[in-house]
C-alpha positions, 0 to 999 in steps of 0.5 A: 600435348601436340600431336598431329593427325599425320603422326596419329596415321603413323602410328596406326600404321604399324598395325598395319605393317606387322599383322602380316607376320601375325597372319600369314607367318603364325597364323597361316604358313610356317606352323605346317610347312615348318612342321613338313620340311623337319619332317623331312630332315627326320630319321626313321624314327621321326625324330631330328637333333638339335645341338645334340638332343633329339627333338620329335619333328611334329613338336619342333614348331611347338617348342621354337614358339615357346623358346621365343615366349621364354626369351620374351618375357626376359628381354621385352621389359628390359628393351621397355625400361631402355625405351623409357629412360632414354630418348631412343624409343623410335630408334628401337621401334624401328630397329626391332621391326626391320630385325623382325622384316629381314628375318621374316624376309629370309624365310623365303630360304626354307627349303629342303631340310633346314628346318633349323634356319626355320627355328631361328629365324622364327625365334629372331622375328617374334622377338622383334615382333614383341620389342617393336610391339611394346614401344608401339603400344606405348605410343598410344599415351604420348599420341593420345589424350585419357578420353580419346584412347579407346577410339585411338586404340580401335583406330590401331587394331582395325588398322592391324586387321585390315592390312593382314588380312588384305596380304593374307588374301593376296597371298591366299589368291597367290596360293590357289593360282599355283598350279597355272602359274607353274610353282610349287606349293612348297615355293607358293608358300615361301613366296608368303612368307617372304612377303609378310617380311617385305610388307611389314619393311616398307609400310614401318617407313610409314610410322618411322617418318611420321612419330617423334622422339619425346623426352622421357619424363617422370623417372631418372635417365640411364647412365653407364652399361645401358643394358646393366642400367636397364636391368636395374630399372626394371627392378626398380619399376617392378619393386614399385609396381606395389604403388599401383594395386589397381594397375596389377589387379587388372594385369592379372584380370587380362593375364587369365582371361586373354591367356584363353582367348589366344588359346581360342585363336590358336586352336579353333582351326584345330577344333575345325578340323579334327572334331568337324572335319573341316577341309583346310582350305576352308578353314583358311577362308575362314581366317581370312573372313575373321580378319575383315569382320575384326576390323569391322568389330573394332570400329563398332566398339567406338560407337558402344562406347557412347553407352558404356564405360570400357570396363563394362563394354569389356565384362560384356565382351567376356560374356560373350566369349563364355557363351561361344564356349558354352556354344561350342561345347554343346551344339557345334555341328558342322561347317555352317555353323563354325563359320557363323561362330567364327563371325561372332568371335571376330565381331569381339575380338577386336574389341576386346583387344582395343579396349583392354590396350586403352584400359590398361593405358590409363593405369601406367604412372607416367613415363613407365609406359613401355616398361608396363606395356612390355608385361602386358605384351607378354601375355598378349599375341604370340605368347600364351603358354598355359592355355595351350597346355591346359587344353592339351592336358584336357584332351589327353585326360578326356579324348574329346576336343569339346571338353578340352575347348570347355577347360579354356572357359575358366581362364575367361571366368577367373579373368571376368571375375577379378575384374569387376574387383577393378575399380575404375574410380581408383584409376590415376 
């Protein structure tokens, strides 16, 4: 394998480029400020159409994230099987990112009530976002060697958490000056979102001057309708993932237990702020705290991984994150606090992240890489569906938020327990 430290950087550097639209797009601004301008667009009774159907303004944000998950899970293995039967797989990193760049850009158009062109343009950046994000992963087994993997993929989600959180602070900064540079806060906040979109453009040059073409081995190249033939290998490749027990028993392990880390993500911020009264503002310091002790995290595992295997500094990892549920449930009170578990959730996250990445890598059959990384993606960033709606069924049934936070523990546990039923020696 020849592979230059410049390609490396490269790859490293995409990270860098897309979190941006990961922390200031869904993370930050346009959950709210969508939310607001449908608001605006609604009729008396708080509600908008959308070709034809009527659609509750509060919950428009919430069904455009989960119509994206939806179109993700038919289109990103599809774009996988393209990338690994065909030697175009820079070519669609760099086509998906700047589809994903231009939208995102677009945003800064959200104004008055085109909430619409909000939705659209969020269902066009994510699913780029997602395509771009599985040829990157599945970068990382053609630019790194089995045992320089975990290191490798630490290097690449530090990366990711540095470079979003330093836009996240500029446009955080930008956001507090508002008033004495005489903006709006509706324009402050399209000015954010306009410039994740730029931020994620000029820094995918980057990798795309940096990472090479590499002839696809292992499997049969596309011929014909190349999106008929992809299809047909994506059957094929799922027909015979039966060939790898070890691969989909972890697959599944990561389904459950990142299913309830996300949902940890996404709603910590809600957590804050109805069941302690959190202000805002604080709440985002806080979000912009988690991303630079995250690219702190993912570097320490680098050196915990001198003592111990992946597969063990993961279960620890899971433990820990089973305990900040406990810890939540039971003694959460106030803001001191929630800022102190909001250190201890960045100081695993990353690493949990970096080190299911290269795990995983090292179970895919060669030349199906960005196929298997496309179902990992689908469960990754961006795309948990039922711990969102297990934490909300639970908090309808029972009205308490600390109840709810405690039903996302089992997603944790039943993760946890199927893997240690992952065998390491059986790994190809």
């Amino acid at each position: 394998m020849t592979v230059t430290k410049a390609e490396r950087t490269g790859w490293y550097f995409y990270d860098w480029a897309n979190s941006a639209f990961y922390t200031t797009v869904i993370t930050v601004f346009l959950g709210p400020y969508l939310t607001s301008i449908t608001k605006s667009a609604a009729d008396s009774s708080g509600y908008v159409q959308v070709i034809g159907i009527p659609v509750y303004a509060d919950s428009l944000f919430a069904y455009t994230v989960s119509l994206s998950v939806a179109l993700q899970v038919i289109i990103l293995p599809l774009f996988g099987a393209i990338a690994d039967t065909t030697n175009y797989k820079k070519t669609i990193l760099g086509i998906s990112a700047y589809i994903g760049a231009i939208a995102t850009t677009l945003m800064f158009f959200l104004e008055g009530t085109r909430f619409l062109l909000g939705s659209i343009l969020f269902i066009i950046a994510n699913i780029s976002f997602g395509v771009s994000v599985i040829i990157y992963n599945s970068y990382l087994n053609e630019i790194a060697e089995p045992e320089n993997r975990d290191k490798i993929s630490a290097n690449g989600w530090a990366f990711g958490y540095l470079g979003g959180g330093i836009l996240l602070a500029l446009n955080l900064l930008l956001f507090s000056q508002k008033d004495k540079l005489g903006i709006t806060t509706d324009y402050a906040v399209r000015i954010c979102l306009c410039s994740a979109g730029l931020w994620w453009g000029i820094f995918t040059i980057i990798p795309l001057l940096t990472l090479k073409n590499r002839k696809q081995n292992g499997i049969k190249a596309l011929s014909g309708n190349i999106v008929y033939s992809g299809f047909r290998q994506l059957f094929k490749t799922i027909r015979d993932a039966r060939k790898y027990p070890v691969t989909l028993l972890f697959l599944l392990s990561f389904i459950f237990y990142n299913e309830g880390i996300q949902t940890i993500i996404v709603i910590s911020s809600l957590f804050g702020h109805e069941e302690l009264g959190i202000p805002f503002s604080t709440l985002t310091q806080i979000i912009l705290m988690v991303q630079f002790i995250a690219f702190l995290g993912s570097l320490f595992y680098k050196f915990v991984l001198r003592y111990l295997s992946v597969k063990n500094t993961i279960i620890i990892s899971l433990f820990i994150w089973l305990s900040i549920i406990v810890y939540t449930y039971r003694f959460l009170t106030g803001t001191t606090d929630f800022f102190i578990l909001a250190a201890c959730i960045a100081l695993v996250l990353g690493g949990t992240q970096a080190m299911s990445r290269s795990f995983f890598s090292n179970m895919i059959p060669l030349g199906y890489e960005a196929e298997y990384f496309s179902l990992y993606e689908i469960s990754d960033r961006g795309t948990s569906w039922l711990g969102p709606l297990i934490f909300g069924l639970s908090l309808q049934l029972t009205g308490s938020y600390r109840y709810a936070m405690l039903s996302l523990g089992v997603f944790i546990a039943i993760g946890l327990a199927l893997l240690f039923k992952v065998k390491e020696s059986e790994l190809k």
